[in-house]
C-alpha positions as CSV (number, residue, x, y, z in Angstrom):
1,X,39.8,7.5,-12.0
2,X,36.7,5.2,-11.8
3,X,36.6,3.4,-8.7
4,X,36.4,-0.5,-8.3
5,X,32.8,-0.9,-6.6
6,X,32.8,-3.5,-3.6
7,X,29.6,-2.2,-1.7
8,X,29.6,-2.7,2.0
9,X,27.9,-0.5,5.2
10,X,28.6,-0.6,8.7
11,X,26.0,-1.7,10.5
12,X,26.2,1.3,13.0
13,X,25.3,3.1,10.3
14,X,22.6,0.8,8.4
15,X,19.7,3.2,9.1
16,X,19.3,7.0,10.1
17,X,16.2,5.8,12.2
18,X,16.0,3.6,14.8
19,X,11.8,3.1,14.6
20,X,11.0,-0.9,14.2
21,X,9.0,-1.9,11.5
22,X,6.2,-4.7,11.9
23,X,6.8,-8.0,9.8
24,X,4.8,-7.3,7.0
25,X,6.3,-3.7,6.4
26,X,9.6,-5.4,6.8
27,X,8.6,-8.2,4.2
28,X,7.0,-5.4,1.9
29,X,10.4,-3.6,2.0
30,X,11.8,-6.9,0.8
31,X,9.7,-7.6,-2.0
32,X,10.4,-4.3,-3.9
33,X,14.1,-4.7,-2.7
34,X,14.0,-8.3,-5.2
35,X,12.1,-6.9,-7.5
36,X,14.1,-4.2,-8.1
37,X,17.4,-6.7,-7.7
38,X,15.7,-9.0,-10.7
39,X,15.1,-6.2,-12.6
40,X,18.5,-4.8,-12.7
41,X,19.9,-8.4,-13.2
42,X,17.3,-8.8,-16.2
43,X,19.2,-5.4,-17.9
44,X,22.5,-6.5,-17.8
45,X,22.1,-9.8,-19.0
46,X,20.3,-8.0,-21.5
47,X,23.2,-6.5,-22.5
48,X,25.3,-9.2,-22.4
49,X,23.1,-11.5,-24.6
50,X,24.2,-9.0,-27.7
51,X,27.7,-9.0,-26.5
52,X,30.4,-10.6,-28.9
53,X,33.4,-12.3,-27.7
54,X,35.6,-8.8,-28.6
55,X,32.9,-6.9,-26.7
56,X,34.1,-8.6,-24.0
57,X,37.5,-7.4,-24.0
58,X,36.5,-3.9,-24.2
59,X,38.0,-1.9,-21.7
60,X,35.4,-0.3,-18.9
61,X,35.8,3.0,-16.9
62,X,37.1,1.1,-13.7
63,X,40.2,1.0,-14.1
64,X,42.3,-2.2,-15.7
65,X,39.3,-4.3,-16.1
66,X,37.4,-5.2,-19.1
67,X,33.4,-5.7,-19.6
68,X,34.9,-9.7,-18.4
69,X,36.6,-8.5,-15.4
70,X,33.7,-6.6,-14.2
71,X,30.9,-9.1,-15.0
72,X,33.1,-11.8,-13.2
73,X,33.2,-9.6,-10.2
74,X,29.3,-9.2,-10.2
75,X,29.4,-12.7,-9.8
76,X,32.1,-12.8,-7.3
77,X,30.6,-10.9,-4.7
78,X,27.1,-12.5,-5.2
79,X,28.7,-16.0,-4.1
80,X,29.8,-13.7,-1.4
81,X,26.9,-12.6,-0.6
82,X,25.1,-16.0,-0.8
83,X,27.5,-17.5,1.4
84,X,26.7,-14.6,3.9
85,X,23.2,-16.0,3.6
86,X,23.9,-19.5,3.8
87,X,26.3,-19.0,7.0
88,X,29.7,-19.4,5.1
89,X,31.1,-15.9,4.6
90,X,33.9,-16.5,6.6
91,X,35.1,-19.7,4.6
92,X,34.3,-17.6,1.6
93,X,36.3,-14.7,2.4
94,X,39.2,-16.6,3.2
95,X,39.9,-17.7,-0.6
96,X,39.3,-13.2,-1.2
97,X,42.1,-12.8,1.3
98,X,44.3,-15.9,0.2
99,X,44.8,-14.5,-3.2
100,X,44.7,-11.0,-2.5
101,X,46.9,-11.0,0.9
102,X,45.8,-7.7,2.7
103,X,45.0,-4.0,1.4
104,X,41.8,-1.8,0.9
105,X,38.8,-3.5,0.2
106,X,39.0,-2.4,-3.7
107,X,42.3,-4.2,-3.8
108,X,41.3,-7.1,-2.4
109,X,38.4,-7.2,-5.2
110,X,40.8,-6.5,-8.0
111,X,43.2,-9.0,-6.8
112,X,40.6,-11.5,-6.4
113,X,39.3,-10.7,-10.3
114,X,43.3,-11.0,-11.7
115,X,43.2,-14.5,-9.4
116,X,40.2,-15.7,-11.2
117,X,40.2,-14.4,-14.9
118,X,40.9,-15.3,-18.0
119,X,37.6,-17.9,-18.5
120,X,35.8,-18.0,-21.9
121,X,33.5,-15.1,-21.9
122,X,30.1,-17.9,-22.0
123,X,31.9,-19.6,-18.9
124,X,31.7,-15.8,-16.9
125,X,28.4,-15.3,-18.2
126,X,26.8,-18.8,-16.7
127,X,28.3,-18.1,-13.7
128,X,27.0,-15.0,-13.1
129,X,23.8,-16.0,-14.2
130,X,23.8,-19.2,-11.7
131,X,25.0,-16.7,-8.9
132,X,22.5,-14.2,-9.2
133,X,19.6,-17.3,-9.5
134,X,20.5,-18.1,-6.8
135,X,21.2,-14.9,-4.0
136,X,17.3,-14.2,-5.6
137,X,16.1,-17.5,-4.4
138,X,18.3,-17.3,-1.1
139,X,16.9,-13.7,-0.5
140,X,13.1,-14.9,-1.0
141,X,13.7,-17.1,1.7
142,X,15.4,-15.4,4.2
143,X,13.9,-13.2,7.4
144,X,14.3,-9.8,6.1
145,X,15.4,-8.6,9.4
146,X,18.2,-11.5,9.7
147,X,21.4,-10.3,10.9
148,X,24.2,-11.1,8.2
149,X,28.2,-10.9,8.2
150,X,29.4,-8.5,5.2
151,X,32.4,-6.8,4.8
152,X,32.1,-4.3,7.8
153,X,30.2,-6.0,10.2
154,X,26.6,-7.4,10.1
155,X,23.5,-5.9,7.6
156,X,19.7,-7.0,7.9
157,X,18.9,-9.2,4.8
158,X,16.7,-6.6,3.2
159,X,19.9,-3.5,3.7
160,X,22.1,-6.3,1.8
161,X,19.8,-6.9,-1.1
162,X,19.6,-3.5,-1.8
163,X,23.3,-2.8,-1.6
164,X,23.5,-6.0,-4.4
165,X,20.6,-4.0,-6.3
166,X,23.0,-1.0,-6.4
167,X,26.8,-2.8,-7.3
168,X,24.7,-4.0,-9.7
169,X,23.1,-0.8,-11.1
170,X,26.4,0.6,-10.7
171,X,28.4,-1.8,-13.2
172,X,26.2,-2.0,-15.4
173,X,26.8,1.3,-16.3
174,X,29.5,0.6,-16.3
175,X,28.9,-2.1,-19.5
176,X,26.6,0.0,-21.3
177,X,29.7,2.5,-21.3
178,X,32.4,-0.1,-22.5
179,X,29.2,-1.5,-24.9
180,X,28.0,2.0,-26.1
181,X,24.6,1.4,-24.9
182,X,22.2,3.7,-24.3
183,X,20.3,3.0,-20.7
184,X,16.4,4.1,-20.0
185,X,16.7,4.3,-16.1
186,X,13.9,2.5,-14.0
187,X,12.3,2.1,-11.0
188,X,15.0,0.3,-9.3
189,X,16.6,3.7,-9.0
190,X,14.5,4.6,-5.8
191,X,15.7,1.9,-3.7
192,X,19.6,3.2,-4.6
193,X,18.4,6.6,-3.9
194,X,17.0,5.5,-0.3
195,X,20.5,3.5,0.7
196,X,22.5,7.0,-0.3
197,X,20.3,8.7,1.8
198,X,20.3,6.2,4.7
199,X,23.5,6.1,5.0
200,X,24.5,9.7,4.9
201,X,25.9,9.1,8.7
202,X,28.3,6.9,7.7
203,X,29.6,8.3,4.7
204,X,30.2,11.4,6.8
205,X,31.9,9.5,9.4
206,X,33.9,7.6,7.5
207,X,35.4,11.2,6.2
208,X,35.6,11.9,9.7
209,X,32.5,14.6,9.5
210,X,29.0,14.8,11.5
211,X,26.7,16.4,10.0
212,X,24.9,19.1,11.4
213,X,21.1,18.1,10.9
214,X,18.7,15.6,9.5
215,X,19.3,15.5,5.5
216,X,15.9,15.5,3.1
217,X,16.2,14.7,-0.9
218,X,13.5,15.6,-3.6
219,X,14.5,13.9,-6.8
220,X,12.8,13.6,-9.9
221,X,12.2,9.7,-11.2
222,X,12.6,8.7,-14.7
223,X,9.0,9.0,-15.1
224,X,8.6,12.2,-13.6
225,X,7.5,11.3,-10.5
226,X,9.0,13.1,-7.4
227,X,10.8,10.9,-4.8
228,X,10.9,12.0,-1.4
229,X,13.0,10.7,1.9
230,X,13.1,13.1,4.8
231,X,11.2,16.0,5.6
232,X,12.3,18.9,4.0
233,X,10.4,21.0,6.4
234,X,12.6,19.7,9.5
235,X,16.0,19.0,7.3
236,X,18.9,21.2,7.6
237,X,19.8,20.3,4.5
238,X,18.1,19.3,0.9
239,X,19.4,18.3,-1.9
240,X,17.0,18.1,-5.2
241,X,17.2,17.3,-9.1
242,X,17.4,14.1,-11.0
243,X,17.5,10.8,-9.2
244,X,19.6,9.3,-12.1
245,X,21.9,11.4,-11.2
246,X,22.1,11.5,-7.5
247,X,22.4,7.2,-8.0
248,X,25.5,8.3,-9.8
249,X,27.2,11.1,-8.1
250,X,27.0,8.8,-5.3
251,X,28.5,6.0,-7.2
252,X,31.4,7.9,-8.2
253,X,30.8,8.0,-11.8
254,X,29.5,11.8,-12.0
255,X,31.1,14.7,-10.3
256,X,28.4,16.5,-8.2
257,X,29.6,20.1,-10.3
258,X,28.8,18.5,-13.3
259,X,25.2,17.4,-12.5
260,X,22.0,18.7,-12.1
261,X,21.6,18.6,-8.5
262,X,21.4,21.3,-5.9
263,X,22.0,21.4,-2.5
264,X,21.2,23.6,-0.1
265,X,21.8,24.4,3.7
266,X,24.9,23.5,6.8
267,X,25.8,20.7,4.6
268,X,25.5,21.2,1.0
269,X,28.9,21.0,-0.2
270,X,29.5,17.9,1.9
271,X,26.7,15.8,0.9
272,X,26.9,15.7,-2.4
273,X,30.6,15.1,-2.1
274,X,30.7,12.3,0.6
275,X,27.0,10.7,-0.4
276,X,27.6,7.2,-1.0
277,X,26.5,3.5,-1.6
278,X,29.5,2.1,-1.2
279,X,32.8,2.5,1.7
């Protein structure tokens, strides 16, 4: 079963390093995290330009919702994540919880897609195309350090807008699936690859695991290129192979034994079945 996606991090484990960054490195980090987030919005609406009112109805690999139901989540949870910006998530979150009533957060986002569906497919589309204007604009202009109120506690601005960069990498695969479409994978993949790896603590914790060292990946890009975080001299554990496919092991939509990576060290098994981008 393909899960629901509703990304969200604990802010006790945002980062596996504590070292501040100066302003500009901060604002740097920021820059590539919007480009990256405009890039991935640019491919699915690519996508769903071509897309006829049947190819809307087509069923997707999460299961129950159609190519509608997920693009009307996307926009969803960017008005969610623009209200976080704008210092209104908790008014926002209310109407979530209103129509949902309580339950894992992946309930909470179906029920709040079977609350709101049913528009005419153009309808969903200029929403989420309005929403994602807009949580670009909001993101420009907000201090990439600022505390913000997500799902599981509070995020710095630049941690949220890559966690939007990868839902929406993440369900646009899953359109390209329902649409039969073919995706060339870009450079947006090494800011997903980074969050996984970031957040490694709290994917373990969250199974109720430590893990026994510092964790290093060595993936290869889509154009070749070798993408490095941690030191694979000091890490207990590496994991290496295609990027593509780490971003998608640790979305849930490949089974580690049936990708290309390898792992190797304490926690090789673990890691590649608890990585993660999203609780």
């Amino acid at each position: 079963m393909k899960s629901i996606t509703m990304i969200f991090i604990s802010a006790a484990y945002e980062s596996v390093s504590t070292t501040r960054q100066p302003r500009a490195a901060k604002i740097y980090v920021m820059d590539h995290a919007l480009a990256a987030l405009a890039a991935q919005h640019d491919e699915l609406d690519g996508m769903l330009h071509h897309a006829t009112d049947a190819d809307w109805e087509n069923p997707t690999r999460c299961p129950g919702w159609t190519v509608a139901d997920v693009v009307l989540h996307l926009a969803q949870t960017d008005e969610l994540a623009l209200a976080s910006i704008e210092g209104r998530i908790a008014e926002a979150a209310a109407s979530w919880i209103e129509g949902a009533g309580s339950g894992t957060v992946d309930d909470l986002a179906g029920a709040f897609v079977a609350q709101q569906r049913g528009a005419p497919p153009q309808e969903v589309l200029a929403r989420w195309q309005a929403g994602t204007a807009a949580l670009r604009a909001a993101f420009a202009t907000v201090d990439p350090s600022a505390r913000l109120t997500w799902v599981a506690g509070q995020l710095s601005a630049r941690t949220l807008a890559t966690t939007r960069v990868s839902e929406t990498w993440i369900h646009t695969g899953d359109v390209a699936e329902a649409l039969g479409i073919a995706r060339t994978p870009g450079p947006q993949l090494e800011q997903i690859v980074r969050l996984a790896w970031r957040t490694l603590p709290y994917a373990f914790a969250r199974d109720g695991k430590e893990l026994a060292g510092p964790v290093a990946v060595e993936l290869t890009a889509p154009d070749g290129e070798t993408w490095a975080f941690g030191d694979t001299e000091t890490a207990r554990t590496t994991v290496r192979g295609p990027a593509t496919e780490f971003c998608e092991v640790a979305a849930r939509r490949l089974d580690p034994a049936e990708s290309g990576l390898t792992a190797t060290g304490p926690d090789a098994k673990e890691v590649l079945a608890l990585v993660r981008t999203y609780a």
